[in-house]
Structures are given as structure tokens and as C-alpha cells.
C-alpha positions in Angstrom: 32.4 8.1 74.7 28.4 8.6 75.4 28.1 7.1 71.8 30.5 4.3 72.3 28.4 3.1 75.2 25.4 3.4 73.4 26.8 1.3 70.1 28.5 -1.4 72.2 24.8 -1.7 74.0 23.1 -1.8 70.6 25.1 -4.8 69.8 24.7 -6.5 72.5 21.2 -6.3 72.5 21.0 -7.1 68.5 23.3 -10.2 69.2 21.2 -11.0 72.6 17.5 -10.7 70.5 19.4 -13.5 67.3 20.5 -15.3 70.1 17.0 -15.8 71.7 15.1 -16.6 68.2 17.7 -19.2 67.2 17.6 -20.4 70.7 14.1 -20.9 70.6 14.0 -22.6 66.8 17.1 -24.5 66.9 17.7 -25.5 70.8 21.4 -25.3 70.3 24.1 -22.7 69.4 27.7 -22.0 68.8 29.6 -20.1 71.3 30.7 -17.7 68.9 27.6 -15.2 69.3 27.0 -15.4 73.0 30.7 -15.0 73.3 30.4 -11.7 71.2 27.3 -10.7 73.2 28.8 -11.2 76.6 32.3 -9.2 75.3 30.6 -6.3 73.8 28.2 -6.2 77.0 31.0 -6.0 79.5 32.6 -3.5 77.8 30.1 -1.6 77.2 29.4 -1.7 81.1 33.2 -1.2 81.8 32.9 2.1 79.8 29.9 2.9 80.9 31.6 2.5 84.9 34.4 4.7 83.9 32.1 7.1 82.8 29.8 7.4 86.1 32.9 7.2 88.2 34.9 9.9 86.4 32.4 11.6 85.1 29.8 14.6 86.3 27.4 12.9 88.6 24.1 11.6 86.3 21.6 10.2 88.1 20.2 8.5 84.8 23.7 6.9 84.1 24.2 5.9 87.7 20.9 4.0 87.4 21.7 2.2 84.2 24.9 1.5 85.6 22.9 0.0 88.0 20.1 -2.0 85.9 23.1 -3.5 83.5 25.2 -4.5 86.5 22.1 -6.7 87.5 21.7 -7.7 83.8 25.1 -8.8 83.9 24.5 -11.0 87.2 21.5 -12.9 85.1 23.4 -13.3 82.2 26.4 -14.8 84.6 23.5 -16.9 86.4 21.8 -18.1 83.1 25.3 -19.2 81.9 26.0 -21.1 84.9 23.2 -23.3 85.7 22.7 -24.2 81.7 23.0 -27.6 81.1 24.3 -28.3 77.2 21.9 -30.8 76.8 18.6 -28.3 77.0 17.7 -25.0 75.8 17.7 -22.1 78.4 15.0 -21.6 80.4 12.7 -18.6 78.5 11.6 -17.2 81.8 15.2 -16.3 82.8 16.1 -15.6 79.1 13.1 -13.0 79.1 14.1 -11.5 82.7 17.4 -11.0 81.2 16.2 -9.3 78.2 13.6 -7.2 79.6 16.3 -5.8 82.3 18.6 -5.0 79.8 15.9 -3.0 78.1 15.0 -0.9 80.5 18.4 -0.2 81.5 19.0 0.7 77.6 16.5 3.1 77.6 17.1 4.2 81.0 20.8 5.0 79.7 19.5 6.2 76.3 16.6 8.9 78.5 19.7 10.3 80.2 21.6 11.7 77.3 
């Protein structure tokens, strides 16, 4: 399971990095590769839940449990206040990123 969580996380943050160079060279996107960012995200989190509720107690998981879940809520937050008409704002877009870093390599330290 502990390497399904960490592939699902990989692609989310390989999909999330494309996402913010072509969002910074073209403006614009599909909705096909944020959609596939935001799926394999969530499920890696959902897994990544049952694991620190089911699982032996891990302080390192429960904390990257932790840093994603607030990853998640600035994903949710970018999505919602983005107007279609401008590019996301890189200060939120970099908060995002940098969260879901650590949290990767909070989770990835705890293995």
C-alpha cells in the first residue's frame, strides 16, 4: 500500500509541476490535467487516511496526512476563487506546491 501512496503522490506532483509551467507560458489550460491531478491527489490522500487510521500509529504519516489535507484545502481554495478569464495567482500556486512538498517528503522520511 506504502508504495501506492507514494506513486499516486508522484503523479500528482508530476502533473501539478506541467500544470504550473504551462500555466505560466500559455495562461490557459484544459481541464483534463488538473482533473487528473486533483483525482490521483485525493486518492492518494484517501489511501493514505485509511492507512493512518487502520494502521500502526506513525507519527511521520499522521503528519503528512496532515500537511496534504491542508494541501488539499488550497488546491480546493485556488479552484474556487479562479476566474477563467486570468491565470492563477503564482503566490497561491507556489504555497500550494511548496506544501505539497514537504508533506511528500515528510511522508517519503517516514517509510
Amino acid at each position: 500500500m506504502n508504495a501506492a501512496i507514494v506513486a499516486l503522490f508522484t503523479l500528482a506532483i508530476a502533473l501539478g509541476a506541467s500544470l504550473a509551467w504551462l500555466g505560466t507560458k500559455r495562461g490557459r489550460l484544459g481541464r483534463m490535467i488538473p482533473a487528473v491531478h486533483g483525482g490521483g491527489a485525493i486518492a492518494a490522500i484517501s489511501l493514505l487516511g485509511y492507512r493512518v487510521f487502520t494502521g500502526p500509529e506513525n507519527l511521520w504519516f499522521n503528519s503528512a496526512f496532515f500537511l496534504f489535507l491542508l494541501t488539499a484545502i488550497g488546491g480546493v481554495f485556488m479552484l474556487a476563487v479562479h476566474r477563467r478569464d486570468e491565470p492563477p495567482f503564482l503566490g497561491l500556486v507556489a504555497l500550494h506546491a511548496l506544501t505539497g512538498i514537504v508533506a511528500f517528503l515528510v511522508l517519503v522520511g517516514g517509510m
